[in-house]
MARVEX-500154 format. One record per residue (C-alpha): chain; z, y, x. Coordinates in nm, 4 decimals. Last residue first. Layout:
! residues N
<base->A, pz->Z, py->Y, px->X>
...
***
This chain:
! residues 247
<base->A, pz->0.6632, py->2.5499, px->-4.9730>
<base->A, pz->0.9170, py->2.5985, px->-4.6824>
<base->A, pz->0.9129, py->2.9196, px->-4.4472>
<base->A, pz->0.7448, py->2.7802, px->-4.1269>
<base->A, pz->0.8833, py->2.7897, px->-3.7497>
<base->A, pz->0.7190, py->2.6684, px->-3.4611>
<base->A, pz->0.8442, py->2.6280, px->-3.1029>
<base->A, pz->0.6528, py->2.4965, px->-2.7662>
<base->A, pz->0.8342, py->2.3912, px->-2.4941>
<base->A, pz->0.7595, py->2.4439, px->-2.1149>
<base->A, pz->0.8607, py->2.2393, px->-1.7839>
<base->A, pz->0.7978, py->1.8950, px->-1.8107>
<base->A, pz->0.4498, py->1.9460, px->-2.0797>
<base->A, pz->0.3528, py->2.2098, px->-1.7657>
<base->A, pz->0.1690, py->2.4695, px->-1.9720>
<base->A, pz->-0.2531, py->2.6042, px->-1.9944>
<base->A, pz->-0.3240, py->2.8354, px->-2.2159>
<base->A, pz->-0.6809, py->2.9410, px->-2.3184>
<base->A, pz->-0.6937, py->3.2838, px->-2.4349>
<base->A, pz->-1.0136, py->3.3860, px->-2.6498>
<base->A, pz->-1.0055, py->3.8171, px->-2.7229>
<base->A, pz->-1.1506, py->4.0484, px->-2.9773>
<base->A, pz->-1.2960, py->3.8297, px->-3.2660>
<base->A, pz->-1.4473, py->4.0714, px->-3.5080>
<base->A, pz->-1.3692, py->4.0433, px->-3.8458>
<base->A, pz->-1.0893, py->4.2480, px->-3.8604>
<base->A, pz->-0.9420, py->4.2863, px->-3.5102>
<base->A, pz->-0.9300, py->3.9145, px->-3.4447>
<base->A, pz->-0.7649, py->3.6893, px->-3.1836>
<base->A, pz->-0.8239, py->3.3386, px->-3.0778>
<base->A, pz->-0.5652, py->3.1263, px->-2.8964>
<base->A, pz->-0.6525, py->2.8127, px->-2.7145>
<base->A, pz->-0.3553, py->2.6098, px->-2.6648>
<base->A, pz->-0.2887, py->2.3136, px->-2.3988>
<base->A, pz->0.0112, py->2.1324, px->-2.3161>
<base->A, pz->-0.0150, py->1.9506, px->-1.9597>
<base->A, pz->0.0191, py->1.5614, px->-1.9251>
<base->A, pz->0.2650, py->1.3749, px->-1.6938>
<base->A, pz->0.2223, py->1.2433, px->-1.3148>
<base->A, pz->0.4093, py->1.4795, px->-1.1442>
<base->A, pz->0.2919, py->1.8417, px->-1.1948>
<base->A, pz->0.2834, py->2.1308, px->-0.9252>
<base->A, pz->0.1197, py->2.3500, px->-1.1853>
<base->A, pz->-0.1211, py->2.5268, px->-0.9274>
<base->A, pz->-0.1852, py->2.1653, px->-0.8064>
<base->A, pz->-0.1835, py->1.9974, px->-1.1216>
<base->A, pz->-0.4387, py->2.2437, px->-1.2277>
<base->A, pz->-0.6718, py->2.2076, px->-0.9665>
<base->A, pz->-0.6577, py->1.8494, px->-1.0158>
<base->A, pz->-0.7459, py->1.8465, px->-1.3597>
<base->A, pz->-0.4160, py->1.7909, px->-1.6126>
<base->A, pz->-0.4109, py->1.4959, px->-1.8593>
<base->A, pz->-0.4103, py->1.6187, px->-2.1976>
<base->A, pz->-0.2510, py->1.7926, px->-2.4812>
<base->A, pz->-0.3261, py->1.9959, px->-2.7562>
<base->A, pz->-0.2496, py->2.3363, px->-2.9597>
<base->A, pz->-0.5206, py->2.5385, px->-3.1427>
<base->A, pz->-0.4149, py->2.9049, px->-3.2236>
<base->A, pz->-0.5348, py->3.1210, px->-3.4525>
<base->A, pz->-0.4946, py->3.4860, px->-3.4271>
<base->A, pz->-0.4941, py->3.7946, px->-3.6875>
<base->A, pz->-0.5261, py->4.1621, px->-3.7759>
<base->A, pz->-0.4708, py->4.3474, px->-3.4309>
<base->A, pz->-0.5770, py->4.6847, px->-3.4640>
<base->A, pz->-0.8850, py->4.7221, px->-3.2036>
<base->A, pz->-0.8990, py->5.1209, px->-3.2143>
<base->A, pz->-0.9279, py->5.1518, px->-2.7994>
<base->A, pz->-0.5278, py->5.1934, px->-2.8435>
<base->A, pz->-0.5333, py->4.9255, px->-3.0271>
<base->A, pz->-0.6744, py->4.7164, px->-2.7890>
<base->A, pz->-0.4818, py->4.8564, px->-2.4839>
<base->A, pz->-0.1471, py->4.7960, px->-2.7022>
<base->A, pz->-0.2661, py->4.3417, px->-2.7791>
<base->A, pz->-0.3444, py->4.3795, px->-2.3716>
<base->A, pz->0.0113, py->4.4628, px->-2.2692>
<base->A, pz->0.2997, py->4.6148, px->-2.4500>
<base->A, pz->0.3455, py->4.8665, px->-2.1859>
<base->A, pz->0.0601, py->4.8935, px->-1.8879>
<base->A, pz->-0.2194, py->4.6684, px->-1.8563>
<base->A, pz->-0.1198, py->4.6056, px->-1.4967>
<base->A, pz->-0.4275, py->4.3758, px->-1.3324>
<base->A, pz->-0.6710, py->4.6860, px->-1.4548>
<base->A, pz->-0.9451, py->4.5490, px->-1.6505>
<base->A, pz->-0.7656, py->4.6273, px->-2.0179>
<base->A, pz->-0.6776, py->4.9276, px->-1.8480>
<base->A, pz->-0.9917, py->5.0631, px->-1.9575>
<base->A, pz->-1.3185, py->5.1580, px->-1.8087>
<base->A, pz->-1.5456, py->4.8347, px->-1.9929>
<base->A, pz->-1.2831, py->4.6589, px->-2.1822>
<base->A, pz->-1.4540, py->4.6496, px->-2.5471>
<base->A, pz->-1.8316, py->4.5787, px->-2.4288>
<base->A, pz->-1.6732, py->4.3770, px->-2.2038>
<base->A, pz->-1.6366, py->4.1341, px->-2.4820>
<base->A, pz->-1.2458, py->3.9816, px->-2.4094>
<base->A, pz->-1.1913, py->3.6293, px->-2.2375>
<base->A, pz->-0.8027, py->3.5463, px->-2.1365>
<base->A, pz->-0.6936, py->3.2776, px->-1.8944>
<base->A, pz->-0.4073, py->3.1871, px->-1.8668>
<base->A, pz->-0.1659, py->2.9380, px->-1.6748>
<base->A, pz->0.2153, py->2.8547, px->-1.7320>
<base->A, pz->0.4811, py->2.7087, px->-1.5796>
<base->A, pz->0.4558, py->2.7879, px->-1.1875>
<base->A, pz->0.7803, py->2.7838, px->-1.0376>
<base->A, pz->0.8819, py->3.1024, px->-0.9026>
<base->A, pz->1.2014, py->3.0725, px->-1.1180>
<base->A, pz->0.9919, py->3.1129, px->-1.4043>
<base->A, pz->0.6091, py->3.1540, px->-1.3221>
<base->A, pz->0.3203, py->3.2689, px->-1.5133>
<base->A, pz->-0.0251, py->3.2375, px->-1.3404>
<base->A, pz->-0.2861, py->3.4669, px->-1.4466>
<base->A, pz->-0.6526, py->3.5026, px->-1.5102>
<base->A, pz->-0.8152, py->3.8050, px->-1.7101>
<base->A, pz->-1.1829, py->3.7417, px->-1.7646>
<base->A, pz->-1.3886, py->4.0624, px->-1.8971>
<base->A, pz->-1.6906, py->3.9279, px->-2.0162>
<base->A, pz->-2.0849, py->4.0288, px->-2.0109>
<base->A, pz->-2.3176, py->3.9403, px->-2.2623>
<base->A, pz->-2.5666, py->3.6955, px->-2.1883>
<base->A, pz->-2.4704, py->3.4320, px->-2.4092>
<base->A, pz->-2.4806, py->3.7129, px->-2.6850>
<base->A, pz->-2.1534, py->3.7684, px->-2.8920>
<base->A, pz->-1.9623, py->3.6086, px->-3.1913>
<base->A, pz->-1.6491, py->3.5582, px->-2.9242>
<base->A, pz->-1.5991, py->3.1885, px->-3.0094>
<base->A, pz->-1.9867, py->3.0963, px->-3.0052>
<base->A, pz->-2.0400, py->3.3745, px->-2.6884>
<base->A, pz->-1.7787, py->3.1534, px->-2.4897>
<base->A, pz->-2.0099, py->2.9395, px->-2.3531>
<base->A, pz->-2.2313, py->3.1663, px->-2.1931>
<base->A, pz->-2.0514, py->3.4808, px->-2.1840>
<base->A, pz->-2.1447, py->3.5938, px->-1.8759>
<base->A, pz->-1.8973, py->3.6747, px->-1.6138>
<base->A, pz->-1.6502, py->3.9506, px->-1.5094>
<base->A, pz->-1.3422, py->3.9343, px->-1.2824>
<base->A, pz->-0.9335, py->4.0542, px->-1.2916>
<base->A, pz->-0.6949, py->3.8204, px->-1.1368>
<base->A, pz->-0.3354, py->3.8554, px->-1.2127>
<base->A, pz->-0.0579, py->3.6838, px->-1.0869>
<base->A, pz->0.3011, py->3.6512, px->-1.2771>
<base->A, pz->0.6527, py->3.6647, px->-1.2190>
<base->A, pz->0.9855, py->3.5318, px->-1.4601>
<base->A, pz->1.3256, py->3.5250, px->-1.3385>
<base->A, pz->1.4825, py->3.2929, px->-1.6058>
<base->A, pz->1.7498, py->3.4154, px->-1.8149>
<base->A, pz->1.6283, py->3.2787, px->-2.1467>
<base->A, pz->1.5514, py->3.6804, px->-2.2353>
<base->A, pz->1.3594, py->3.6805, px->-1.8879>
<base->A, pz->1.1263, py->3.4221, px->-2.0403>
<base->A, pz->1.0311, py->3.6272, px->-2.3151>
<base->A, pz->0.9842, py->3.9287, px->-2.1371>
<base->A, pz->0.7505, py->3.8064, px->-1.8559>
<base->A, pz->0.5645, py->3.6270, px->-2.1568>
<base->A, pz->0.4270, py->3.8852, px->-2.3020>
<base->A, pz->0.5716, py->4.0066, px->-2.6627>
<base->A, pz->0.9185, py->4.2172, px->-2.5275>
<base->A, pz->0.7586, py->4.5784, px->-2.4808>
<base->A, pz->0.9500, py->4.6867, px->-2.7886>
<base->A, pz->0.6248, py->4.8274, px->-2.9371>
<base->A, pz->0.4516, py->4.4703, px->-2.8392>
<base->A, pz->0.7838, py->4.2910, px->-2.9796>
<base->A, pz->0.7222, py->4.5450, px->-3.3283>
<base->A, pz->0.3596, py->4.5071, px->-3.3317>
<base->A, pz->0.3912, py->4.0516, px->-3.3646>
<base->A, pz->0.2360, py->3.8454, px->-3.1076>
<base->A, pz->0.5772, py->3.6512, px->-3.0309>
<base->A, pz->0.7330, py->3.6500, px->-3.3624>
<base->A, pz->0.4224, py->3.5175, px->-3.5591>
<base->A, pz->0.3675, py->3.2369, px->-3.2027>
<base->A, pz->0.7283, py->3.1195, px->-3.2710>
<base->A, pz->0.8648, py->3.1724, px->-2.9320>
<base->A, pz->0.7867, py->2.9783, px->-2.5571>
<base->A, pz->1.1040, py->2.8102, px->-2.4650>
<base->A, pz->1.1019, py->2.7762, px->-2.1180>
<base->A, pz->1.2415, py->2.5022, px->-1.9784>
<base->A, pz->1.5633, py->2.3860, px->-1.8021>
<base->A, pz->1.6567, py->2.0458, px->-1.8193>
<base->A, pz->2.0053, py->2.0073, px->-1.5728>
<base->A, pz->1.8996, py->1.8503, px->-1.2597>
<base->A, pz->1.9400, py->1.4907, px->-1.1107>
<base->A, pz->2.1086, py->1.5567, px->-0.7456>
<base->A, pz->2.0074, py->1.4602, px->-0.4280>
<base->A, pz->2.2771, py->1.5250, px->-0.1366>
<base->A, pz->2.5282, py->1.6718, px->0.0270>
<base->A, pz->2.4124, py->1.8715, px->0.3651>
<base->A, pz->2.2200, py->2.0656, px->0.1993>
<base->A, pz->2.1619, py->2.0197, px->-0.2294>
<base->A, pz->1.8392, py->1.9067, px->-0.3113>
<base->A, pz->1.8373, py->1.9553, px->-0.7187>
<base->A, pz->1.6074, py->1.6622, px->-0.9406>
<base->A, pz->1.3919, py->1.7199, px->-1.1981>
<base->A, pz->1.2406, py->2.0269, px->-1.1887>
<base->A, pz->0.8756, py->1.9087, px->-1.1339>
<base->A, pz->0.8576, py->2.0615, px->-0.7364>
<base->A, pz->1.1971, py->1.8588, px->-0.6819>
<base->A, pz->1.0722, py->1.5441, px->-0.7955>
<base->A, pz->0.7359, py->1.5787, px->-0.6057>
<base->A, pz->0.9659, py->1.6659, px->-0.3037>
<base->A, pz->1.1570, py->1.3065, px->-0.3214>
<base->A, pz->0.8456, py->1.1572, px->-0.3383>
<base->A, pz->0.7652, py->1.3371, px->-0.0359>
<base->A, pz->1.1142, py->1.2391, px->0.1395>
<base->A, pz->1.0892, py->0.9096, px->0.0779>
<base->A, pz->0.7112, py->0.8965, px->0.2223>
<base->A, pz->0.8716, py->1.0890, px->0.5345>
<base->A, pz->1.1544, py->0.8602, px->0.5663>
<base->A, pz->0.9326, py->0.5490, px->0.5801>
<base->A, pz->0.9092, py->0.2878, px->0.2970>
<base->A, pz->1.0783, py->-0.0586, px->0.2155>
<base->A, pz->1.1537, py->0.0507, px->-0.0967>
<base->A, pz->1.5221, py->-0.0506, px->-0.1283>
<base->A, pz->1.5395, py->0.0074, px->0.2302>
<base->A, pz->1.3854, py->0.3853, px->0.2333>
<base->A, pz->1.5539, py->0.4545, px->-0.0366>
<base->A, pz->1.9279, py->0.3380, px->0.0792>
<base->A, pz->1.8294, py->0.5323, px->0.3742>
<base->A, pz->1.7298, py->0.8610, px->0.1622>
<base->A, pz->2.0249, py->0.8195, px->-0.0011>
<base->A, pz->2.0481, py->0.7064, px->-0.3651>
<base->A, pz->2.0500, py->0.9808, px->-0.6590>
<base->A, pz->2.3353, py->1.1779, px->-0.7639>
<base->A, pz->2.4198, py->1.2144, px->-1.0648>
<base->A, pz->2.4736, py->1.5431, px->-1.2135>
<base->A, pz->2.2783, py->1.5280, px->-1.5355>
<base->A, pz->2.2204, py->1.1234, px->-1.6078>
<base->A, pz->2.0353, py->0.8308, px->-1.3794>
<base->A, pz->1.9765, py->0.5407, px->-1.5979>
<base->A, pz->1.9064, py->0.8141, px->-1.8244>
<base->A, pz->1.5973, py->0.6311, px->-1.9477>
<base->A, pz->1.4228, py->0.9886, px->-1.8343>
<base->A, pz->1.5988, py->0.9475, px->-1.5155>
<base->A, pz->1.5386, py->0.5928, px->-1.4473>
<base->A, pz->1.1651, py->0.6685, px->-1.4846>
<base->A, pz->1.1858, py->1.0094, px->-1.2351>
<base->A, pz->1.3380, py->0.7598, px->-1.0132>
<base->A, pz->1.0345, py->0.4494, px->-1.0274>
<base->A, pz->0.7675, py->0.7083, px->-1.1023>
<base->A, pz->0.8672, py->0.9010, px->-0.7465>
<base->A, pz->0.9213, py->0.5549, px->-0.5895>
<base->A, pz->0.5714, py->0.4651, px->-0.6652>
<base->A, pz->0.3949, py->0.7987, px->-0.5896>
<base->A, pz->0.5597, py->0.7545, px->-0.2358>
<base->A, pz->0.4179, py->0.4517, px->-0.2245>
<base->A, pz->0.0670, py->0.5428, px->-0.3203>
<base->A, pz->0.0266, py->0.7996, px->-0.1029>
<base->A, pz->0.1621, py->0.5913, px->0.2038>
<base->A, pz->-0.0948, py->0.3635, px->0.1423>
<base->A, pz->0.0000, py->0.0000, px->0.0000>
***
């Protein structure tokens, strides 16, 4: 067996006894020698698949002491209608660096700013193929681990000398910008899924071996769809929430 593949196999073997809680909150897990025997495997490959542990939030390495089986911790990401709605945006609290400070993590982001042709996003966005784009790409961290990516698509027919291309969008973020331009936000549907992550994903991600959470927001100023946002979240480090009145 590769050294890959081992240290993928003792990574599945602990993170499984964790979710059976075999291994509970606080435990601490074998030594790396006791590892390395039970396994058969070299320090370094017990050491990676100790790392792959770490980089997923499961497990705490603690100098000196040991390897400890970490508390959950994930961000809760808000019922969408409270989220998106004017008075978080007036507030400044709808984006996601304000919701995940309210759950006391420290939250960051990257922006990238480009432009591209609509191709095959002109469907969703009701535009030519060959329209131009404004793509907005960021990675959302908590903790400065990596929970969240997104990637918004707006006409650039709508962005085109705004702030809306600017990495900072300024207060209240790109759902302000629109209506500042005259956009007033009048609706969004959101599609929510899950699948195995790509490989550039699970690297930005840091993922294990388990499946990423997908949703692909649209958003409409009237009849006009104004912006497509595909989300991308760790399933082992974000949670979804949705909340109906009953019927």
């Amino acid at each position: 067996m590769s050294a890959a593949a081992k240290y993928q196999e003792i990574a599945a073997t602990l993170r499984s006894q964790i979710d059976r809680g075999e291994l509970s909150v606080g435990d601490q897990l074998p030594t790396e020698q006791a590892l390395q025997d039970r396994f058969d495997a070299s320090r370094t490959t017990v050491r990676q698949a100790l790392k792959e542990l770490r980089d997923a939030g499961l497990v705490q390495m603690r100098h000196g002491v040991g390897v400890f089986v970490a508390p959950p911790k994930v961000v809760r990401r808000l019922d969408s209608r409270e989220r998106l709605s004017k008075a978080r945006r007036e507030a400044n609290k709808a984006a996601f660096l304000a919701e995940a400070a309210a759950q006391g993590f420290a939250p960051s982001s990257s922006v990238r700013v480009w432009f591209e042709p609509a191709q095959d996003y002109a469907e969703l966005l009701g535009v030519e193929e060959g329209s131009e784009l404004c793509v907005r790409d960021r990675v959302m961290s908590a903790d400065d681990q990596p929970v969240m990516l997104a990637v918004s698509r707006l006409p650039r027919e709508i962005t085109r000398s705004t702030a809306l291309e600017e990495v900072e969008t300024g207060p209240g973020g790109v759902f302000a910008r629109l209506e500042e331009q005259g956009y007033e936000i009048t609706g969004h549907e959101e599609i929510v899924s899950a699948r195995m992550p790509d490989a550039n994903e699970r690297k930005l991600l840091g993922l294990g071996s388990g499946p990423v959470l997908t949703v692909r927001r649209r958003t409409w100023s009237g009849d006009q769809v104004v912006e497509v946002n595909d989300m991308v979240m760790s399933g082992e480090s974000y949670e979804l929430r949705y909340a109906w009145d009953a019927i």
